[in-house]
N, CA, C and O atoms as a Tinker XYZ file with bonds, in Angstrom:
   336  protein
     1  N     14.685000  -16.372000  -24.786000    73     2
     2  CA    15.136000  -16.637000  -23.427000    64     1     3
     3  C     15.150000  -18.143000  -23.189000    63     2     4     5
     4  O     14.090000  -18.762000  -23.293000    81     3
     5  N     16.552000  -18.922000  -22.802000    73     3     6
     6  CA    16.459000  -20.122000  -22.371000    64     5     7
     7  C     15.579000  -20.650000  -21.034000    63     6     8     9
     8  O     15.518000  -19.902000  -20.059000    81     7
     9  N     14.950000  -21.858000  -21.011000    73     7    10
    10  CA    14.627000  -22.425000  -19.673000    64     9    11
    11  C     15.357000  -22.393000  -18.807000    63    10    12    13
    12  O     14.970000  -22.196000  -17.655000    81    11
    13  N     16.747000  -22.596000  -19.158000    73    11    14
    14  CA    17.753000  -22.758000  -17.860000    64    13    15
    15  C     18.154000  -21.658000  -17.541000    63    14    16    17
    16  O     18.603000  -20.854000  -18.358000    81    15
    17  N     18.036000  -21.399000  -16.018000    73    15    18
    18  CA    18.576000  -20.021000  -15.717000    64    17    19
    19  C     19.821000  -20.244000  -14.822000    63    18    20    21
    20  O     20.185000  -21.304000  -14.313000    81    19
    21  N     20.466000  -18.879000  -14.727000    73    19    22
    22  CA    22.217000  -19.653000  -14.185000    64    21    23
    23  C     21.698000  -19.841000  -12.450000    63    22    24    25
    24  O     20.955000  -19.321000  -11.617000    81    23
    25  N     22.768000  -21.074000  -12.636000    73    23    26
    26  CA    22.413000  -21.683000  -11.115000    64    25    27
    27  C     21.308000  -22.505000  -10.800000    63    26    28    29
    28  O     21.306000  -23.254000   -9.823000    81    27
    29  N     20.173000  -22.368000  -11.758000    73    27    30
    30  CA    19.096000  -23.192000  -11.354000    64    29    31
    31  C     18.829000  -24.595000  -12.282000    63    30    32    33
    32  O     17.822000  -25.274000  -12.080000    81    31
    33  N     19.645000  -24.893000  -13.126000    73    31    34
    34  CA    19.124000  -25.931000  -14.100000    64    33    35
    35  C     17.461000  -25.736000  -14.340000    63    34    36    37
    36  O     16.618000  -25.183000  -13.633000    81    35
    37  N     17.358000  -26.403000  -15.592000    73    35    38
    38  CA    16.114000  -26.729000  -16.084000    64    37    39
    39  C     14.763000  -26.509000  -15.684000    63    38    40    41
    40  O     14.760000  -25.284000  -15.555000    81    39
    41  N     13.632000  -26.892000  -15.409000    73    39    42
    42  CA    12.635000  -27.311000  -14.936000    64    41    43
    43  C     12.271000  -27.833000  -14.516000    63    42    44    45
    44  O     11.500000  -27.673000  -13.570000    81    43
    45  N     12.804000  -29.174000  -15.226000    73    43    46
    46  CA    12.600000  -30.777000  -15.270000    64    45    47
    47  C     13.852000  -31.236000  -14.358000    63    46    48    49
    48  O     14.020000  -32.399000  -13.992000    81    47
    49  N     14.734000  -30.121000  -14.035000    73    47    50
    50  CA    16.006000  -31.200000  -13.580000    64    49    51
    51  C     15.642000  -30.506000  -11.768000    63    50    52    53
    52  O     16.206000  -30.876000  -10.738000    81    51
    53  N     14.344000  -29.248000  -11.918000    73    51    54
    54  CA    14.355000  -28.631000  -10.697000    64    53    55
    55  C     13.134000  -30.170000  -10.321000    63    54    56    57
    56  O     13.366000  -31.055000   -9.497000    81    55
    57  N     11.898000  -30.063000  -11.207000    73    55    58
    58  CA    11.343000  -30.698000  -10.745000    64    57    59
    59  C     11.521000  -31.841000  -10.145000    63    58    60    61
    60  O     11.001000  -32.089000   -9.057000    81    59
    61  N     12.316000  -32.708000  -10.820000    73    59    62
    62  CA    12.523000  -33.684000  -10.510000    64    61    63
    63  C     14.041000  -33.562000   -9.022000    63    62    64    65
    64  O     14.339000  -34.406000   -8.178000    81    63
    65  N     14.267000  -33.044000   -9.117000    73    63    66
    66  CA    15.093000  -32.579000   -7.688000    64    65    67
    67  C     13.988000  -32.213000   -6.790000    63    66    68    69
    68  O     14.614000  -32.300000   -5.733000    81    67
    69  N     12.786000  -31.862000   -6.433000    73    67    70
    70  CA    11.745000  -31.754000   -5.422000    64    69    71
    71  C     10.684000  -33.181000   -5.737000    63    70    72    73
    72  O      9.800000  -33.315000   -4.891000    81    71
    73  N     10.697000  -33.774000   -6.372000    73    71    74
    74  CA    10.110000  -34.880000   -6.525000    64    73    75
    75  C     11.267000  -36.553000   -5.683000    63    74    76    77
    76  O     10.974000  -37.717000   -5.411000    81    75
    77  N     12.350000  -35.847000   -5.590000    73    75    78
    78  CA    13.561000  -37.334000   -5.166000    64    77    79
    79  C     13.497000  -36.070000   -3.507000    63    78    80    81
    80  O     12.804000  -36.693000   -2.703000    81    79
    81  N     13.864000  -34.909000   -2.940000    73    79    82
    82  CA    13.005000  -34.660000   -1.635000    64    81    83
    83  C     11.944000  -35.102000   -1.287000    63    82    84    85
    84  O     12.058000  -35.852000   -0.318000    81    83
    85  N     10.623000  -34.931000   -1.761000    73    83    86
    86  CA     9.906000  -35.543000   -1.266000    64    85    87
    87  C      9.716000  -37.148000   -1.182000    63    86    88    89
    88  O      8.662000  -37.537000   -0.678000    81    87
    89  N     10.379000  -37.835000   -1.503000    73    87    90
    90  CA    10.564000  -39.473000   -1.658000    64    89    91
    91  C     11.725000  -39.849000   -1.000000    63    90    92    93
    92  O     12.005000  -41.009000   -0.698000    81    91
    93  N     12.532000  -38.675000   -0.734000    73    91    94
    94  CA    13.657000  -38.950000    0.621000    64    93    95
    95  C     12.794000  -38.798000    1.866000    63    94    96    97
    96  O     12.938000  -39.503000    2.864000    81    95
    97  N     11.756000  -37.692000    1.723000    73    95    98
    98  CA    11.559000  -37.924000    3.261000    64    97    99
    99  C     10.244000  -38.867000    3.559000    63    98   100   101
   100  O     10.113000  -39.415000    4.654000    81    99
   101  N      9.288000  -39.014000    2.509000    73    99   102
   102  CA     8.652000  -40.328000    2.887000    64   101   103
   103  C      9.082000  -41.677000    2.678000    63   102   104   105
   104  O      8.349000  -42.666000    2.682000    81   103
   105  N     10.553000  -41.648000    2.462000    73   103   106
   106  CA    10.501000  -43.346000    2.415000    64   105   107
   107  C     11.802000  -43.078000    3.925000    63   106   108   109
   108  O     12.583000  -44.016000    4.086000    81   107
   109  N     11.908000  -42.176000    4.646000    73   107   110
   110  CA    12.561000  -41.918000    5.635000    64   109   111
   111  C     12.309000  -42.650000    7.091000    63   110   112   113
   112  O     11.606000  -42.009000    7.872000    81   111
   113  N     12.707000  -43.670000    7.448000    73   111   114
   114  CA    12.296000  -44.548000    8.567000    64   113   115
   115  C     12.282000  -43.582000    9.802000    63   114   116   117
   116  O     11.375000  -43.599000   10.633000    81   115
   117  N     13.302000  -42.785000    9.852000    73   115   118
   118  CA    13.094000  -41.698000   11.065000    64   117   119
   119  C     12.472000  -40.273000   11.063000    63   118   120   121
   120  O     12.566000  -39.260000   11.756000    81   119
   121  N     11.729000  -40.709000    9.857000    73   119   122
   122  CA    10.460000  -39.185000    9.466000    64   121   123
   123  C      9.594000  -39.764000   10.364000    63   122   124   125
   124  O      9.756000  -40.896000   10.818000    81   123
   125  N      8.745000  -39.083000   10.617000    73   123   126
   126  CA     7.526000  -39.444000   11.464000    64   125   127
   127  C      6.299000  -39.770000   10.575000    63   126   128   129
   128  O      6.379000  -39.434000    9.393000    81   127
   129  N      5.366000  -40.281000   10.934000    73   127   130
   130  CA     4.301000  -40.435000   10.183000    64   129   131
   131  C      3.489000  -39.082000    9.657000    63   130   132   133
   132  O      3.090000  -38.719000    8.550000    81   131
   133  N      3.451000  -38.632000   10.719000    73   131   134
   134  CA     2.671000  -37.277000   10.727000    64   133   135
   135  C      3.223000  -36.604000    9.648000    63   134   136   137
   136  O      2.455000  -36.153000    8.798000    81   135
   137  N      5.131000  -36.368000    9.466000    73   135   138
   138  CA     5.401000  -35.400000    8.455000    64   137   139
   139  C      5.250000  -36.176000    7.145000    63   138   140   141
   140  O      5.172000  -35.541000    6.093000    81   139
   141  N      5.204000  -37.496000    7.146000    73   139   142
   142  CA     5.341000  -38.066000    5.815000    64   141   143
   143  C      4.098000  -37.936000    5.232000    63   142   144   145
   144  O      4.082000  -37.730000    4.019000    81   143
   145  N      2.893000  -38.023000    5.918000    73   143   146
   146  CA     0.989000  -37.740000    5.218000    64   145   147
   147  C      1.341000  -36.146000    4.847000    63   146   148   149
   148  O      1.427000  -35.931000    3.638000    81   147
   149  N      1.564000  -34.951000    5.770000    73   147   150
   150  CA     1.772000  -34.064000    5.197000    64   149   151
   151  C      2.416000  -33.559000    4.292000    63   150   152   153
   152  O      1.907000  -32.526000    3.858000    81   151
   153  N      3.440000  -33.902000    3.775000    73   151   154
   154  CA     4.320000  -33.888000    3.097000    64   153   155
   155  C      3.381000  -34.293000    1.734000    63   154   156   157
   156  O      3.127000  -33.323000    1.020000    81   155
   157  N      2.780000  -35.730000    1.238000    73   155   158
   158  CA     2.190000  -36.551000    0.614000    64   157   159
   159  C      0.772000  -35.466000    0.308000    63   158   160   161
   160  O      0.400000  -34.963000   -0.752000    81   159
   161  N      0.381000  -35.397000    1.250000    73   159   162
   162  CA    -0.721000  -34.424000    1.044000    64   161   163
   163  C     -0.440000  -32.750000    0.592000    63   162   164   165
   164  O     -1.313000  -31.984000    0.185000    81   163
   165  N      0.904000  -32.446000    0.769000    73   163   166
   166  CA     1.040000  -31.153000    0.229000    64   165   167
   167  C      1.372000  -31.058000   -1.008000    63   166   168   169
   168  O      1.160000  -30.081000   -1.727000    81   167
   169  N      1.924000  -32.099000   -1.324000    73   167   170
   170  CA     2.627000  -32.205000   -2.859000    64   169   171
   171  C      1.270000  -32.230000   -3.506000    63   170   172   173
   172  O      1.239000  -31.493000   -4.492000    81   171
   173  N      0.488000  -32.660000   -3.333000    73   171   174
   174  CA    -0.870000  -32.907000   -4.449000    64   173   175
   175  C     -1.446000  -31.630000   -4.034000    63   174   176   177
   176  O     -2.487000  -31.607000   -4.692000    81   175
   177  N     -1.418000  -30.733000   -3.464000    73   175   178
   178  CA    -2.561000  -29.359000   -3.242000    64   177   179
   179  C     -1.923000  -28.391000   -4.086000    63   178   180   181
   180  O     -0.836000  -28.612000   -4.618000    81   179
   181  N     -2.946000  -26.696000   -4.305000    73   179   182
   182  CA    -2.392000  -26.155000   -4.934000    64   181   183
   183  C     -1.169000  -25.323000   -3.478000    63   182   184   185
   184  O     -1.275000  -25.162000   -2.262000    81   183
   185  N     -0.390000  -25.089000   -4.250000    73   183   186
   186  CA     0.470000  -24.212000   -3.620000    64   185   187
   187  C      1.033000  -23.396000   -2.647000    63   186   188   189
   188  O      1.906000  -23.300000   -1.785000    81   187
   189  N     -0.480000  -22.518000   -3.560000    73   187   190
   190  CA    -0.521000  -20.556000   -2.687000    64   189   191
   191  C     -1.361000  -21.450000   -1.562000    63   190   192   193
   192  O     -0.724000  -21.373000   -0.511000    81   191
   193  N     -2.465000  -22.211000   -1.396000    73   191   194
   194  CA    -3.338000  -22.432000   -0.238000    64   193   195
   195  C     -2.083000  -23.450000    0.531000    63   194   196   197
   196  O     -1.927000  -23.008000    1.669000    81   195
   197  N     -1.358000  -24.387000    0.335000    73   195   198
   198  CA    -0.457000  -24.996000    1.092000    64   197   199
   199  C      0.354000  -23.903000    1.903000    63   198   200   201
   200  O      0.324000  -23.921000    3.133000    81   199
   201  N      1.070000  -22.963000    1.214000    73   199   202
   202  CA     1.755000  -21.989000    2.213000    64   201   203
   203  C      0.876000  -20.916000    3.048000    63   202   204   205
   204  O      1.198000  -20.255000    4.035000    81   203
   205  N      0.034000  -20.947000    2.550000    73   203   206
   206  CA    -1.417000  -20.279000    3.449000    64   205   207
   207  C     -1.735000  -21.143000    4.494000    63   206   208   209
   208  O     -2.360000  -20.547000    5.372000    81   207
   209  N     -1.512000  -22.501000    4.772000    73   207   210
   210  CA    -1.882000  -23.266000    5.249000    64   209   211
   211  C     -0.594000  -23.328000    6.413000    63   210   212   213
   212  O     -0.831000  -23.217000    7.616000    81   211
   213  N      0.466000  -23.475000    5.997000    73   211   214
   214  CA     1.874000  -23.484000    6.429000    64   213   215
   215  C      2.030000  -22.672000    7.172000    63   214   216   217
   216  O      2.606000  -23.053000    8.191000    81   215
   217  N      1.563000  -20.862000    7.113000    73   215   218
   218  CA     1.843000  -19.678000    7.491000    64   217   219
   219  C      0.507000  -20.138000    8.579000    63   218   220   221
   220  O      0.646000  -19.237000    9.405000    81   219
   221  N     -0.176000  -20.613000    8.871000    73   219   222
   222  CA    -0.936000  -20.574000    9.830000    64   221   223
   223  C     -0.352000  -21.389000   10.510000    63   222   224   225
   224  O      0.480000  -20.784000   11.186000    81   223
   225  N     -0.323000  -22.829000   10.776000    73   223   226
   226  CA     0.504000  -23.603000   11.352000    64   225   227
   227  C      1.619000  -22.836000   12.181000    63   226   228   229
   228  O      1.619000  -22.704000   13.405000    81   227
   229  N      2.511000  -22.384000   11.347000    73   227   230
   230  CA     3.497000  -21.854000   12.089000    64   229   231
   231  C      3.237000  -20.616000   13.187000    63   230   232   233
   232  O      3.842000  -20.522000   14.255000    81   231
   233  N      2.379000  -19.837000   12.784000    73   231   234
   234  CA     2.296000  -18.813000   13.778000    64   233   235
   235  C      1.403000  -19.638000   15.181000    63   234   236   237
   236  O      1.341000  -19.392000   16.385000    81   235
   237  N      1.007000  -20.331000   14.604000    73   235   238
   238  CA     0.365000  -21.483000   15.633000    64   237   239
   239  C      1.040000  -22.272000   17.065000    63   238   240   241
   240  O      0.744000  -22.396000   18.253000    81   239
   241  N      2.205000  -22.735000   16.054000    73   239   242
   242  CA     3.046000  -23.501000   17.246000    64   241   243
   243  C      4.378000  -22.281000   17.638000    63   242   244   245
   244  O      5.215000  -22.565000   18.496000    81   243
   245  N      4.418000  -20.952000   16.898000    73   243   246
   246  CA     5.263000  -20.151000   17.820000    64   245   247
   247  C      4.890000  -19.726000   18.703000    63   246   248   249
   248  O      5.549000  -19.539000   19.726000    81   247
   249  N      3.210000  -19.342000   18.458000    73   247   250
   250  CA     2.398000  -19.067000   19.944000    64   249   251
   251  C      2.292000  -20.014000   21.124000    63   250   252   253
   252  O      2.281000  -19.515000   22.249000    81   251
   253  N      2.221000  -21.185000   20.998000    73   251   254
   254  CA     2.679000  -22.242000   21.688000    64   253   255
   255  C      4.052000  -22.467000   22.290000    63   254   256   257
   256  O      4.271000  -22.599000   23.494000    81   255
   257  N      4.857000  -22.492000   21.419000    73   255   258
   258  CA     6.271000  -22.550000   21.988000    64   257   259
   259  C      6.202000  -21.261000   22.747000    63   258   260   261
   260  O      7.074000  -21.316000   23.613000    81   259
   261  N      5.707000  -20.393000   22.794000    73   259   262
   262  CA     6.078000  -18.998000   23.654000    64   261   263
   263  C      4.945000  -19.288000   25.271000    63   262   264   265
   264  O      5.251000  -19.184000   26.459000    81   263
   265  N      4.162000  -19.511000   24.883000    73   263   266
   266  CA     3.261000  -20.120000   26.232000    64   265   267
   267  C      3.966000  -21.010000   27.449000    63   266   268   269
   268  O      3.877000  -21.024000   28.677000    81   267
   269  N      5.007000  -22.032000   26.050000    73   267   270
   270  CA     5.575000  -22.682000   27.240000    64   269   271
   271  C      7.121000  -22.251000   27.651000    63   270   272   273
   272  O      7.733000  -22.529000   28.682000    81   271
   273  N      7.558000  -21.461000   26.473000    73   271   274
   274  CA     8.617000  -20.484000   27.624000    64   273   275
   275  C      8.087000  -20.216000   29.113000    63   274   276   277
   276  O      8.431000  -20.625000   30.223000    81   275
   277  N      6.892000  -19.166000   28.541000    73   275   278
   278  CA     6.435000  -18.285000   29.718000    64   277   279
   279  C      6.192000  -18.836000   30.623000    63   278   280   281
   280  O      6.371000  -18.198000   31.660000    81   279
   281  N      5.542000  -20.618000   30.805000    73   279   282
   282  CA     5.315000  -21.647000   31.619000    64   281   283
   283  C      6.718000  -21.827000   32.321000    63   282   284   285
   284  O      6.948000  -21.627000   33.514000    81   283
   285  N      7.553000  -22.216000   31.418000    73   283   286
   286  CA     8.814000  -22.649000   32.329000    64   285   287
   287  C      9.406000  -21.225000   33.005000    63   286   288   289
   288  O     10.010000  -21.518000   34.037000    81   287
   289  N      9.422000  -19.945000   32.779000    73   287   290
   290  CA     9.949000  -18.949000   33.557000    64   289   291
   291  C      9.168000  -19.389000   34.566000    63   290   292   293
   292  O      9.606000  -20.440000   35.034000    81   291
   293  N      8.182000  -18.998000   35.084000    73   291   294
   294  CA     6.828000  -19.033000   35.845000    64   293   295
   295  C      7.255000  -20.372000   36.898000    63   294   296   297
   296  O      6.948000  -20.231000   38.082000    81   295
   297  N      7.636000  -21.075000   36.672000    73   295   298
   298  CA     8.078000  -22.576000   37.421000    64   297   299
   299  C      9.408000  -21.897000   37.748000    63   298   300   301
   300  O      9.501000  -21.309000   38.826000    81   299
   301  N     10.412000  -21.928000   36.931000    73   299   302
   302  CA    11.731000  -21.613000   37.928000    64   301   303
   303  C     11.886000  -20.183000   38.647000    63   302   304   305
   304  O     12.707000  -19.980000   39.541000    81   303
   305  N     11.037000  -19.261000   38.168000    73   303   306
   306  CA    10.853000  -17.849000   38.967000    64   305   307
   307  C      9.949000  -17.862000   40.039000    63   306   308   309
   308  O      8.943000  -18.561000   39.920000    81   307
   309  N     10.150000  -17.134000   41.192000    73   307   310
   310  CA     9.483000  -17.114000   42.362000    64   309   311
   311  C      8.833000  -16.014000   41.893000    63   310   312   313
   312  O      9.049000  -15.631000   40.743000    81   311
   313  N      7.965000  -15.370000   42.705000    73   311   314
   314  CA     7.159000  -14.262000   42.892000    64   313   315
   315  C      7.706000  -13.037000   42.503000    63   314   316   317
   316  O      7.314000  -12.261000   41.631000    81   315
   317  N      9.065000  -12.929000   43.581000    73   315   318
   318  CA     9.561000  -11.528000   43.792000    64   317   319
   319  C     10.737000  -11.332000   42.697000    63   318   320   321
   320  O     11.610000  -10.465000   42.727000    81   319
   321  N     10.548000  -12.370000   41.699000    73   319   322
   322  CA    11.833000  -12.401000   40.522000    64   321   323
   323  C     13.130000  -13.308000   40.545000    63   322   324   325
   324  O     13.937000  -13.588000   39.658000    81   323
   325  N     13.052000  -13.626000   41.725000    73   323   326
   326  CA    14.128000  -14.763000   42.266000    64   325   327
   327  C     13.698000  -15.919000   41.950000    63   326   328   329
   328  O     12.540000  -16.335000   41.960000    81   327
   329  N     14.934000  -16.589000   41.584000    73   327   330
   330  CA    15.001000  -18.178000   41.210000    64   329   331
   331  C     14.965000  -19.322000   42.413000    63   330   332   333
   332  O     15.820000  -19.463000   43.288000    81   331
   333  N     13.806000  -20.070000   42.238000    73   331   334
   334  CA    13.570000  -20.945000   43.248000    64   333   335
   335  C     14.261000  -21.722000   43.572000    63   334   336
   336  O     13.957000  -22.471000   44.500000    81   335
């Protein structure tokens, strides 16, 4: 069985295609700091605990983003369901 599988090139040509991503987005002047340490810091961890890590995060800030839906209904809805 070859390394290269169809559609995916190499190993080395994948790796190094996620190695020039991650160096697009930390040398990215309009990345933020925040994503560029994470980013930097995920590449060096193992993996399975990074997307373990990821999968928490995210259910994190969807619970958040849904709080502040429910915040902004709550502000433009009156009491009786009508818009203020």
């Amino acid at each position: 069985m070859s390394e290269t599988q169809q559609g995916y090139g190499s190993l080395e040509q994948q790796l190094k295609a996620l190695e020039n991503s991650v160096h697009t987005i930390t040398t990215d002047p309009a990345a933020s700091h925040w994503l560029k340490r994470a980013v930097t810091e995920l590449w060096e961890r193992d993996v399975v605990d990074a997307l373990n890590d990821l999968d928490m995060l995210r259910d994190l800030l969807e619970a958040k983003h849904q709080a502040h839906v429910l915040t902004l209904k709550r502000m433009v809805m009156s009491d009786n369901g009508t818009r203020h």
